[in-house]
C-alpha positions as CSV (number, residue, x, y, z in Angstrom):
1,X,-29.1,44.9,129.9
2,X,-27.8,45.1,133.4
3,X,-24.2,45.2,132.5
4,X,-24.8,47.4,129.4
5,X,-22.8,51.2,130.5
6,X,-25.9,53.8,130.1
7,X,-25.7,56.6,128.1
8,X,-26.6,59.7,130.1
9,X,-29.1,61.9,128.7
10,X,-28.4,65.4,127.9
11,X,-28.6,67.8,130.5
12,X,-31.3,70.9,128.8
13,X,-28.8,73.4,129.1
14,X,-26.9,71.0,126.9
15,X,-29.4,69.8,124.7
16,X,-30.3,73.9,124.1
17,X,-26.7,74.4,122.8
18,X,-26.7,71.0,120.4
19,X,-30.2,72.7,119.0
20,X,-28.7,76.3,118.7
21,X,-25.4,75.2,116.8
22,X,-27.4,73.1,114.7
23,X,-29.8,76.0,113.9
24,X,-26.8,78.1,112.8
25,X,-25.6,75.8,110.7
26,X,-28.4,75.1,108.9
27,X,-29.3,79.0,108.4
28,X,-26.2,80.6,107.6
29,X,-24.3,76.9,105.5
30,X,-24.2,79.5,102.7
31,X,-21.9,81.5,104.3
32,X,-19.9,79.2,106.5
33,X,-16.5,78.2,105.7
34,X,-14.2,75.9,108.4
35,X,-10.9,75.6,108.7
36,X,-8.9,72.9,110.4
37,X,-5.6,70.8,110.0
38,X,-4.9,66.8,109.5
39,X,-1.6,64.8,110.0
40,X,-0.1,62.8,107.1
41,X,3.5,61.1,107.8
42,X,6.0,61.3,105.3
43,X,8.4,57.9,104.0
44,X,10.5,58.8,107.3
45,X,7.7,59.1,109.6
46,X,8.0,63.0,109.7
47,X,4.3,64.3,110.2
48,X,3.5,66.8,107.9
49,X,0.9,69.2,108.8
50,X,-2.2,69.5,106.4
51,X,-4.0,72.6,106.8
52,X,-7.1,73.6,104.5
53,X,-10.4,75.6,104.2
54,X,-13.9,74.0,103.3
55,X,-16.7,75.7,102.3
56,X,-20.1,73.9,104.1
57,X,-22.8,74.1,101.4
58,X,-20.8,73.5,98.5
59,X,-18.5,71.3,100.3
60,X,-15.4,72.9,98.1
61,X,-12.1,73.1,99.2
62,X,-11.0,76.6,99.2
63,X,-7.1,76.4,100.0
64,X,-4.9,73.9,101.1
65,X,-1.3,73.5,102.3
66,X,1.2,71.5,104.4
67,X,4.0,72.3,106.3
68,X,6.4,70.6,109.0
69,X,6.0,73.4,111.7
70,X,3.1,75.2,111.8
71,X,2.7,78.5,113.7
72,X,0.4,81.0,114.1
73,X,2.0,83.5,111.2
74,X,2.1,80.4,108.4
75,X,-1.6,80.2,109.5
76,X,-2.7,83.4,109.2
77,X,-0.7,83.8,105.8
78,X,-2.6,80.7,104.6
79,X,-6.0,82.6,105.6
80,X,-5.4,85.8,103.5
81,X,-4.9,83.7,100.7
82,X,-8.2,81.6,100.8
83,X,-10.3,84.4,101.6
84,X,-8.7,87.0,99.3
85,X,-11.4,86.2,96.4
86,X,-14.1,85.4,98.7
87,X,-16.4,87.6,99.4
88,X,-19.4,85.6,100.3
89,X,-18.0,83.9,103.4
90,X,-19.4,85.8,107.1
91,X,-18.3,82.9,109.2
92,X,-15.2,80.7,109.8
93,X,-15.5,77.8,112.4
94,X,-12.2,76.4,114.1
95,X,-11.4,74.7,117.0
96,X,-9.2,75.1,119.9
97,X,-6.1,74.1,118.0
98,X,-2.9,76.2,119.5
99,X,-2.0,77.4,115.8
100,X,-5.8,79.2,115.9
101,X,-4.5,81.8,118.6
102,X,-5.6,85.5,119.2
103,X,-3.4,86.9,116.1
104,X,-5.5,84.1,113.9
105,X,-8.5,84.7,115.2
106,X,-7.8,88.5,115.1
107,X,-6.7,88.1,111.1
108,X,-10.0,86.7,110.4
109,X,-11.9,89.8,112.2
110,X,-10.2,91.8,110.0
111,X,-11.1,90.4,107.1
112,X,-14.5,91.0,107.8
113,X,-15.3,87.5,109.3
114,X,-16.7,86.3,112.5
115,X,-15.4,83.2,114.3
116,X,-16.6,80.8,115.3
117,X,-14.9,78.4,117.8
118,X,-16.1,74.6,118.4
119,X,-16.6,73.6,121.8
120,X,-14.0,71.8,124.0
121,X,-13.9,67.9,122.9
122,X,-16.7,68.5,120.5
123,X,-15.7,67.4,117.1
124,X,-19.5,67.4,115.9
125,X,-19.6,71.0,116.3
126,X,-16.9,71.2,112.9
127,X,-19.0,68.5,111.5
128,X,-18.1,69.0,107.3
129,X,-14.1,69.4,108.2
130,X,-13.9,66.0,110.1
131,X,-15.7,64.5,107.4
132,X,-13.8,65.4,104.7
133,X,-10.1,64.9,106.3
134,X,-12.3,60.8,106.7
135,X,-12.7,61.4,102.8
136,X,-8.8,62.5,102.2
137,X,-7.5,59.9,104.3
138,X,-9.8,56.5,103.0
139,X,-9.1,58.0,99.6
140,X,-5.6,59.0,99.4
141,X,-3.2,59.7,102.5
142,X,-4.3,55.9,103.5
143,X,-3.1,54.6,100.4
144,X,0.1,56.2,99.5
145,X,4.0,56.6,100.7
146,X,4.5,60.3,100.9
147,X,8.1,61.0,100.8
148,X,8.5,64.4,100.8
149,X,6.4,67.7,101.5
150,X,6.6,68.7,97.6
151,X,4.8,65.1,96.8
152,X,2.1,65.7,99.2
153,X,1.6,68.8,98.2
154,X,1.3,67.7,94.5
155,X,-0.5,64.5,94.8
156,X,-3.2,66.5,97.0
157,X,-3.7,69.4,95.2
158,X,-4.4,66.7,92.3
159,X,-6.9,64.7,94.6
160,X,-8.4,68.3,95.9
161,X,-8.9,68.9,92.1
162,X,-10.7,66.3,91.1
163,X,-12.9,66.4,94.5
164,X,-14.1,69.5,93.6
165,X,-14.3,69.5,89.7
166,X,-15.2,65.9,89.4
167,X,-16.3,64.0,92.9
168,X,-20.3,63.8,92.7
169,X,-21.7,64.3,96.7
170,X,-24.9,62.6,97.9
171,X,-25.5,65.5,100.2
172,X,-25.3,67.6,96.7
173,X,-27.5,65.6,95.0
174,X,-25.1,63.4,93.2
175,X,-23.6,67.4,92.0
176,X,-20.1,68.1,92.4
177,X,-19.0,71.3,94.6
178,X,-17.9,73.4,91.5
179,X,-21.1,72.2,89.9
180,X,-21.7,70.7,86.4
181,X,-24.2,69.5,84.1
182,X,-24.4,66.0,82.8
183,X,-21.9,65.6,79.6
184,X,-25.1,64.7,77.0
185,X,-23.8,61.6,74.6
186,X,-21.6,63.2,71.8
187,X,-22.4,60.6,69.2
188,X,-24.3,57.4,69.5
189,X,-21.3,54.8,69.3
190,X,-19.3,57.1,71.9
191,X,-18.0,55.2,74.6
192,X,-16.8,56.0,78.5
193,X,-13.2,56.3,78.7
194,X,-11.2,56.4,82.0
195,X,-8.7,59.0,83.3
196,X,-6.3,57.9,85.8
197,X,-6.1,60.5,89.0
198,X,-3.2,60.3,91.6
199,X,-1.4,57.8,89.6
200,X,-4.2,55.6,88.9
201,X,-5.1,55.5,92.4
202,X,-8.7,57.2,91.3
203,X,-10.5,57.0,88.2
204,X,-12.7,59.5,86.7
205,X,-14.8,58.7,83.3
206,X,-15.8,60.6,80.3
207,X,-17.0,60.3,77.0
208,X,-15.0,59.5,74.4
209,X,-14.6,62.4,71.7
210,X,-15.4,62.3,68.0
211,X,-12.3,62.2,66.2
């Protein structure tokens, strides 16, 4: 136990923060929406630039897009069009990203939205983002050659389909993020039949219908 490196304990001030953010998140989750961006590289190695908008309590995917050169503009663009039909949202967290510059961040006020920015090297902070670019990543971007910016943009908006129509969350209480009731039975002798998503790479079941 010597040679073991200590973890230092959190300084109050610190600790006060953690307890604060947390609070907020856990008061206002209805109202919270992130943003944030995730790399993907292409059959040539080009990265492409995945940007997207998650909702925290329902854990939907609001918008998504990709581009080779992100700026500030293509950003804010991309905002007006994932908050044009929501009303409900009163916060956006981001982090320090360079895209999410004063003209972002002043976009969103106008909108009616409050930001929220993550602390410096504290990834925890944009908790639900960071988990779900995991989920993209083991699920699909891991597991497939992109070769162009039109075939990641189709085989995600595919995957981001089916996450939120048909992916059941444990956090949800096996629900989806669009929500849906169990499909009863149609028939006694019905049986499951499987649906290929992303080219087979996913598998979603339902029941077979009466002829």
């Amino acid at each position: 136990r010597r040679y073991l490196a200590r973890i230092p304990e959190f300084k109050p001030r610190l600790r006060k923060w953690r307890l604060l953010w947390k609070r907020f998140l856990g008061k206002h989750a209805p109202e919270i929406a992130a943003m944030d961006f995730f790399t993907v590289r292409t059959l040539f190695f080009k990265p492409l630039y995945v940007f997207f908008v998650i909702h925290h309590s329902a854990r939907k995917i609001l918008h998504f897009n990709a581009t080779y050169h992100p700026t500030e503009d293509w950003v804010s663009n991309q905002l007006r069009s994932a908050f044009e039909y929501e009303t409900n949202i009163k916060y956006l967290i981001m982090d320090r990203d360079a895209c999410f510059s004063v003209k972002v961040r002043r976009t969103v006020r106008h909108m009616g939205i409050k930001v929220k920015r993550t602390s410096v090297q504290s990834p925890w902070q944009n908790g639900i983002a960071e988990r779900w670019v995991r989920t993209v990543r083991t699920e699909l971007t891991n597991r497939v050659i992109l070769r162009t910016r039109w075939s990641a943009f189709t085989m995600l908006a595919e995957y981001i389909r089916y996450y939120n129509v048909h992916r059941p969350h444990m956090s949800l209480d096996g629900d989806t993020p669009c929500g849906g009731s169990v499909t009863p039975r149609p028939f006694p002798d019905a049986a499951l039949i499987s649906i290929p998503v992303c080219g087979g790479l996913i598998r979603r079941y339902e029941w077979e219908k009466a002829a």
